[in-house]
C-alpha positions in Angstrom: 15.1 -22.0 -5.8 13.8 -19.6 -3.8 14.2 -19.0 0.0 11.4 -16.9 2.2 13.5 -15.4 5.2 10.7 -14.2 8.1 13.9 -13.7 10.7 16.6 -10.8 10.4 19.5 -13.7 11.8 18.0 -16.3 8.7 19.0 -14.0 6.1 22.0 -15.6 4.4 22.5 -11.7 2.2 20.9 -8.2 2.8 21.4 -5.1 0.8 21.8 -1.8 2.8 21.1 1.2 1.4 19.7 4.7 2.2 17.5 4.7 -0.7 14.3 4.7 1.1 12.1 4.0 -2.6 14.4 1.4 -3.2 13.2 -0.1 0.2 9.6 0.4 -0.9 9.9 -1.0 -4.1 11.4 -4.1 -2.6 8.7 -4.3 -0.1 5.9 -4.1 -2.7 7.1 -5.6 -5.1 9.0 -8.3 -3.7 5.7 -9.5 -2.1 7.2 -8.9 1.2 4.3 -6.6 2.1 1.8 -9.9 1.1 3.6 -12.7 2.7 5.3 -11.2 5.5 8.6 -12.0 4.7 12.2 -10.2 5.3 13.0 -7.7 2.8 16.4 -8.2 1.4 16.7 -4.4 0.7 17.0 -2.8 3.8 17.6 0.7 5.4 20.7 2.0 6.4 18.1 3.6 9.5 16.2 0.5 10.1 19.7 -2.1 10.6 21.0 0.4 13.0 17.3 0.5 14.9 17.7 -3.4 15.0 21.2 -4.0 16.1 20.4 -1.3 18.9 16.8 -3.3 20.1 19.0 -6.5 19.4 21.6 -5.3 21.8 20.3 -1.2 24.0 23.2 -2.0 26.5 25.8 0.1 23.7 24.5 3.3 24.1 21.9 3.6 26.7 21.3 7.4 25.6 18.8 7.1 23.3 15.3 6.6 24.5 13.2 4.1 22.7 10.7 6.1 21.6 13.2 8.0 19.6 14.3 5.4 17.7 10.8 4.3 17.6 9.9 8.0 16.1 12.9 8.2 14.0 11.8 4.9 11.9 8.3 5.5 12.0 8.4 9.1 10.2 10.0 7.5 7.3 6.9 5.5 6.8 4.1 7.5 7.3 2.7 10.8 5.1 4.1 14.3 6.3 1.6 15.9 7.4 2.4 19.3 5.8 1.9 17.2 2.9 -1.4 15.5 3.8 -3.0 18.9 4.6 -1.6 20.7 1.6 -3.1 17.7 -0.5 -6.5 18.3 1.6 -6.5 21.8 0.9 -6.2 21.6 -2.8 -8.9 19.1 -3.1 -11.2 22.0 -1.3 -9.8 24.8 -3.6 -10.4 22.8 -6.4 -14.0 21.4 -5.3 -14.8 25.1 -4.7 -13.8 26.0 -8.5 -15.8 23.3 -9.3 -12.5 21.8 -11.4 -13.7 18.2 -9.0 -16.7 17.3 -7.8 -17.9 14.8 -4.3 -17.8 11.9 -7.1 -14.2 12.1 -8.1 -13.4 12.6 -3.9 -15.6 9.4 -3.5 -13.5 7.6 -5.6 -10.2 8.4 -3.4 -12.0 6.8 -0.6 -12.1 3.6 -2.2 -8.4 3.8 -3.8 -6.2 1.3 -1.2 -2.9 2.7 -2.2 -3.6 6.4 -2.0 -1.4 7.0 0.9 1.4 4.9 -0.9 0.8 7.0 -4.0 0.6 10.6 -1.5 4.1 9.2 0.0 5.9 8.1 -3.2 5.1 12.0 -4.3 6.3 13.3 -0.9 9.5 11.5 -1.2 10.4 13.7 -4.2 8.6 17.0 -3.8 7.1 19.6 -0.9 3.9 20.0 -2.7 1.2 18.2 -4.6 0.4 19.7 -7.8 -3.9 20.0 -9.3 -2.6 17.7 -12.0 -1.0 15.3 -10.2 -4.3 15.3 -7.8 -6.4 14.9 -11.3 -4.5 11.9 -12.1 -4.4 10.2 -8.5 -8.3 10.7 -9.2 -8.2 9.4 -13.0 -6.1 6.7 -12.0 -8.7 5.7 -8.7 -12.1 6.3 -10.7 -10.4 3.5 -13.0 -9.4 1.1 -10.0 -12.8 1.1 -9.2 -14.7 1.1 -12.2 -11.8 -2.1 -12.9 -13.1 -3.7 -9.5 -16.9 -3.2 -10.8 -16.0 -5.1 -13.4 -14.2 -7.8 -12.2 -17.2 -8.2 -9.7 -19.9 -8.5 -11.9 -17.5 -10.9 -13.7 -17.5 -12.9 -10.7 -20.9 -12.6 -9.8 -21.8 -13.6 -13.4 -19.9 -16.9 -13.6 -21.3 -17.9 -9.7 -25.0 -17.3 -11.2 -23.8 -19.6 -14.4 -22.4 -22.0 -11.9 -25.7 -22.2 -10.1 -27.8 -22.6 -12.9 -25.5 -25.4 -14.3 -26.3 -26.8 -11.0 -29.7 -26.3 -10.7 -29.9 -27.7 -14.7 -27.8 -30.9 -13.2 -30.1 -31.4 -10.3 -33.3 -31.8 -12.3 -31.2 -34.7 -13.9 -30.1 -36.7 -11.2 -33.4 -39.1 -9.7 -32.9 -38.5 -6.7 -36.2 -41.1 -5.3 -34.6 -43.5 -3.8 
């Protein structure tokens, strides 16, 4: 039996930790992300930002918009990295190792960031191949969605003709 925990004060277990993948993985993969639900892995950074909004009057030092900072740079990109990733997609446009398709095909990848972040959490720079298989890996994504759409769109046309072929059946004079 399983038990989906939305409040911090429901949870009957949490594990605190300062692995901030672990988190991640969790999040993602426990469906948290999906279903908006409490993730029972939690940060050793994120319990003390709770227990302080829970109760500011402690230690009325710290502004809320540094604790609001602190958290929030362990979720987004570094931008260092984000720029260092942007500039090595020009170079490598520019020696012609990529072309404007394979970019294209990072616009449509949804987990790029979480991909860019994952790689930041363990290094200072992106390296050409891990860029060529972020773009491998998207290019198939996509051509995977193209297929699973004209999958769909093939059974809905069967689905109407099976209609269509019922309809001329049924006497519908009345």
């Amino acid at each position: 039996m399983t038990f989906t925990v939305t409040k911090l004060e429901k949870a009957k277990v949490l594990f605190l930790t300062c692995d901030l993948n672990l988190v991640k993985y969790n999040f993602c993969a426990g469906g948290h992300r999906d279903d908006g639900t409490l993730n029972e892995v939690i940060s050793t950074l994120t319990l003390s930002n709770i227990l302080w909004f829970k109760d500011p009057g402690v230690n009325n030092d710290l502004p809320l918009n540094s604790a609001i900072s602190i958290h929030a740079n362990s979720l987004f990109l570094d931008n260092e990295f984000w720029n260092d990733f942007y500039d090595k997609l020009e170079l490598m446009k520019e020696q012609e190792i990529i072309d404007e398709e394979d970019i294209s095909y990072l616009a449509y990848n949804t987990s790029l960031e979480n991909t860019l972040a994952d790689l930041n959490d363990n290094q200072k720079e992106i390296k050409e191949d891990q860029i060529i298989k972020i773009i491998e890996d998207s290019r198939q994504k996509y051509k995977d969605k193209e297929v699973e759409i004209a999958a769909e769109a093939e059974e809905k046309d069967k689905i109407k003709a099976e209609n269509e072929r019922l309809n001329k059946k049924v006497d519908c004079s009345c």
